[in-house]
N, C-alpha and C positions, 0 to 999 in steps of 0.2 A: 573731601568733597561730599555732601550731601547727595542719598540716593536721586531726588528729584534733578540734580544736575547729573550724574551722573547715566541716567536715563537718558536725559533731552542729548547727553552729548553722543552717546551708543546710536541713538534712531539718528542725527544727524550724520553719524557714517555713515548708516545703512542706507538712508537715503540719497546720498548725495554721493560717496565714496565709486560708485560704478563711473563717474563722468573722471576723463581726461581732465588733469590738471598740470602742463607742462609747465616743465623748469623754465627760468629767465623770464618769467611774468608777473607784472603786476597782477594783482588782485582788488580794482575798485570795489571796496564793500560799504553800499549803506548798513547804517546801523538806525535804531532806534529814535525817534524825534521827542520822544517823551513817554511811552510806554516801555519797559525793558520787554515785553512782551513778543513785540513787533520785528524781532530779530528772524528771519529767515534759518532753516535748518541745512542749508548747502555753506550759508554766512559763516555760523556754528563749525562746519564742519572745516573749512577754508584755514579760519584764526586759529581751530587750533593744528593746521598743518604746515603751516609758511613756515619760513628761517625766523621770519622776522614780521615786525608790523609797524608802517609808518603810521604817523597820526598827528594829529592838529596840534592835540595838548596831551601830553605822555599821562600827567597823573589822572585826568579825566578819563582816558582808554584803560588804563588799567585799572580802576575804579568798576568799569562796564567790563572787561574782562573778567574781574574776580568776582562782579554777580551772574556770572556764568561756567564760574569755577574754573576759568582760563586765564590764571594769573601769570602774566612772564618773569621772568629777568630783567632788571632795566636795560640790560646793552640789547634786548630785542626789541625795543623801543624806539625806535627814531621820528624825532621831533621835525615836521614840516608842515610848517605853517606859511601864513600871509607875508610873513616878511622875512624867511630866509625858503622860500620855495622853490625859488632856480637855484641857488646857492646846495640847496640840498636832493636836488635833483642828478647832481653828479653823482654823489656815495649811491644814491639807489640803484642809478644805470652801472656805476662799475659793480656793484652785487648783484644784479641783474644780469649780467655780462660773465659772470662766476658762475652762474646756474642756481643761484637761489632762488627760493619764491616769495615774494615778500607781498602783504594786503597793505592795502590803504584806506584809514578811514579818518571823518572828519569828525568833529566833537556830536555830531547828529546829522542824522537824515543823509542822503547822498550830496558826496564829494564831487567839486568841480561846478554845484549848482548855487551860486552863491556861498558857497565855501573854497575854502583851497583844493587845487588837486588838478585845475584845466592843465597850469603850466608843467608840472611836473608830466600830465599825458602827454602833453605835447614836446616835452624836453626826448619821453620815448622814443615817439614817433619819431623824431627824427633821428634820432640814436639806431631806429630800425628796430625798436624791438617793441614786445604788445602790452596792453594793459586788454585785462579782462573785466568787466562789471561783472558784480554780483547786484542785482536790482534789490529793494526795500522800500524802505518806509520812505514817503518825500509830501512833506507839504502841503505844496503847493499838486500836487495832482488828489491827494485829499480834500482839500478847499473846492477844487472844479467838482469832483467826483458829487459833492453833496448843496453846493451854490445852487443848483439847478437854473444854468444859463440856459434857458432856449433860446435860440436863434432864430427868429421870426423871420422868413425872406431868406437867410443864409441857406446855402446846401451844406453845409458841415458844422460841425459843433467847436472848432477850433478855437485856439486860444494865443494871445499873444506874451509872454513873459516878459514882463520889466524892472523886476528886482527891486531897489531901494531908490525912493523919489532922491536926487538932491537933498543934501542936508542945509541949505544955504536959502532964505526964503525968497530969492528973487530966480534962481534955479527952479527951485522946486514950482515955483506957480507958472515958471516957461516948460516943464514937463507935464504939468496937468495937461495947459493949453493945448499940447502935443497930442495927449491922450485924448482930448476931448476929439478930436479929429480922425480917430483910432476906431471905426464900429463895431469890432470883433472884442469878446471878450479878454478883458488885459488883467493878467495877476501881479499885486505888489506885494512886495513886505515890508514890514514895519518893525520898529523895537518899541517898547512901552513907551518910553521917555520923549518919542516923537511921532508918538502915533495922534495925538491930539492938533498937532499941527499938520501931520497930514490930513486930516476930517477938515480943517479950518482950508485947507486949501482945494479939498475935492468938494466942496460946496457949490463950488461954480458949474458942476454938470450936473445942478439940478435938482430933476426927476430920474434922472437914471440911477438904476439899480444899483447898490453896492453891496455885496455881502462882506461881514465880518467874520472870519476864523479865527478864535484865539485858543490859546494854547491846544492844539490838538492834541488828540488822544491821552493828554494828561486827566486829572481830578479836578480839573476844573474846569473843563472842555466847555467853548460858547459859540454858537454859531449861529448869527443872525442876520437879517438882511433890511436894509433900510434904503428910502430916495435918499442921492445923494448928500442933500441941501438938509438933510437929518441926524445923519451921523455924527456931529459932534454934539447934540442935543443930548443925543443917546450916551453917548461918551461921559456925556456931564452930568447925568443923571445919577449915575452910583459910582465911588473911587474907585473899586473893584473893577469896573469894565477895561480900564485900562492898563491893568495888570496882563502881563505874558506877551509872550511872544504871538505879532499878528501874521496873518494873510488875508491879504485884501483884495479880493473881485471886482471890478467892473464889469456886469453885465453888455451884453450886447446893446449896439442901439436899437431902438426899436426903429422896423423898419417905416413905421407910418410917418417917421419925420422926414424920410426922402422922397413921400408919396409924392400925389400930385402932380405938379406939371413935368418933374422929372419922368413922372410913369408916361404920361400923352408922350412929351417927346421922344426919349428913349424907343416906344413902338413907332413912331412913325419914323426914324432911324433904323431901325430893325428891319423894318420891309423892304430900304431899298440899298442898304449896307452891310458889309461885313458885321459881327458881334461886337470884333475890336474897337473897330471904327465907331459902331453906330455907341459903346458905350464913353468911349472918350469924349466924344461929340457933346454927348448927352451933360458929362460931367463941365462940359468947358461953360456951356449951354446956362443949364440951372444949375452950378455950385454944388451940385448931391456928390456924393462920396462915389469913388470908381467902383469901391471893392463891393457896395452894396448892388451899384446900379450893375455888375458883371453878373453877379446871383440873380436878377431881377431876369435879366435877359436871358440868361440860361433855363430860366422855369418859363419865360415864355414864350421861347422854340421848342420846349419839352410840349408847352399846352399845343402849339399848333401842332406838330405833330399826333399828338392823341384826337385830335378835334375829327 
């Protein structure tokens, strides 16, 4: 082991080593999404403490283990993935059930979030026994962190996850539709190979924002934002764009599309109606979105109060 690992791995006990780590637990650990960098020092300290460590793909974890000078054993390897997940959710709970401690991690970024790992949490819970997270690197909350959605009209900055459109193109353009009706910010991802058909099908909303993530925190990090009815233009512009792995933003709608006669009627429901009432009303009324017209009505019992 090289001193520089051998450091990083000393300050991850010192660090991390004072917290309770009980037996009969899983350990969910993000790892890395593309920088080995991005590994947490409690993460560090965890893998090399377990019995054991599940994982998506054995030789890819042990690849990421030995650049951190935490190279196993194969038999402390146990393979669970997408397609034997429940199946191997037994051997974990009866070693779990023995008093081992075992981590789980998926080929990148946190487990259970479009990767493997929900079922197997869930195979616990019912078994009655705990899965701990160890939080990391993910995505999809880096795409948000740096998209800059402002929410014009909304009181909160929240966001809706949607994973992978359809792969099927009569699917996929009834989930855009879906989205188009969505006015909170929605995260997707994509793979290279069909990222170009999703730009071909998020055309149809427009003006609206879209930002592009691709490969994060790799060496060839790209993060751009474009009207919707643009991005594949952009796409088509250089081969390269379409390389790596995406994350893909829809911005918020903007709220001046619900203006208008929704805003008159809406207040004039307001003065003589519950909030509830007067925004369904309002929504049944002029066609505008609930979830926008409920934010609209909440800033404007905040104004008449302050008045």
């Amino acid at each position: 082991m090289s001193a520089s690992f051998a450091s990083a791995l000393t300050a991850a006990r010192d660090a991390a080593a004072s917290q309770n780590y009980p037996q009969g637990v899983l350990y969910v650990v993000a790892t890395p999404i593309g920088n080995l960098a991005d590994i947490s020092l409690r993460s560090l300290h965890v893998l090399q403490m377990v019995d054991a460590i599940a994982c998506e793909d054995t030789r890819h974890t042990q690849g990421m283990l030995r650049s951190y000078g935490l190279e196993r054993p194969g038999h402390q390897l146990l393979a669970v993935h997408q397609h034997n997940e429940a199946e191997a959710a037994a051997g974990i709970i009866a070693r779990l059930q023995q008093g081992q401690r075992i981590a789980y991690v998926s080929d990148a970024g946190t487990p259970g979030v479009s990767d493997p790992g929900a079922r197997l949490c869930a195979a616990l819970a019912a078994a009655g026994l705990r899965a701990m997270p160890l939080p990391g690197a993910s995505s999809i909350t880096s795409a948000i962190s740096v998209a800059g959605c402002v929410p014009p009209g909304h009181t909160d900055g929240g966001f809706v996850f949607a994973g992978f459109l359809p792969t099927k193109n009569a699917e996929r353009q009834a989930a855009v539709h879906k989205l188009a009706a969505e006015p909170r910010c929605t995260v997707l991802l994509e793979a290279p190979h069909r990222i170009q058909e999703m730009a071909k099908a998020l055309a149809v909303l427009g003006a609206r924002k879209v930002t592009l993530a691709r490969e994060i925190t790799k060496q060839f990090e790209q993060i751009t934002t474009h009207a919707a009815v643009d991005v594949a233009t952009w796409l088509d512009a250089e081969a390269n764009r379409s390389k790596g792995e995406f994350v893909v933003v829809l911005h918020p709608v903007e709220v001046q599309q619900e203006n208008g006669e929704a805003e008159r009627v809406l207040r004039l429901l307001l003065a003589e109606l519950p909030t509830k009432t007067a925004v369904k009303l309002t929504a049944e009324i002029t066609g505008g979105n609930r979830n926008t017209l409920y934010d609209r009505a909440l800033e404007i019992k905040r104004e008449g109060e302050d008045a």
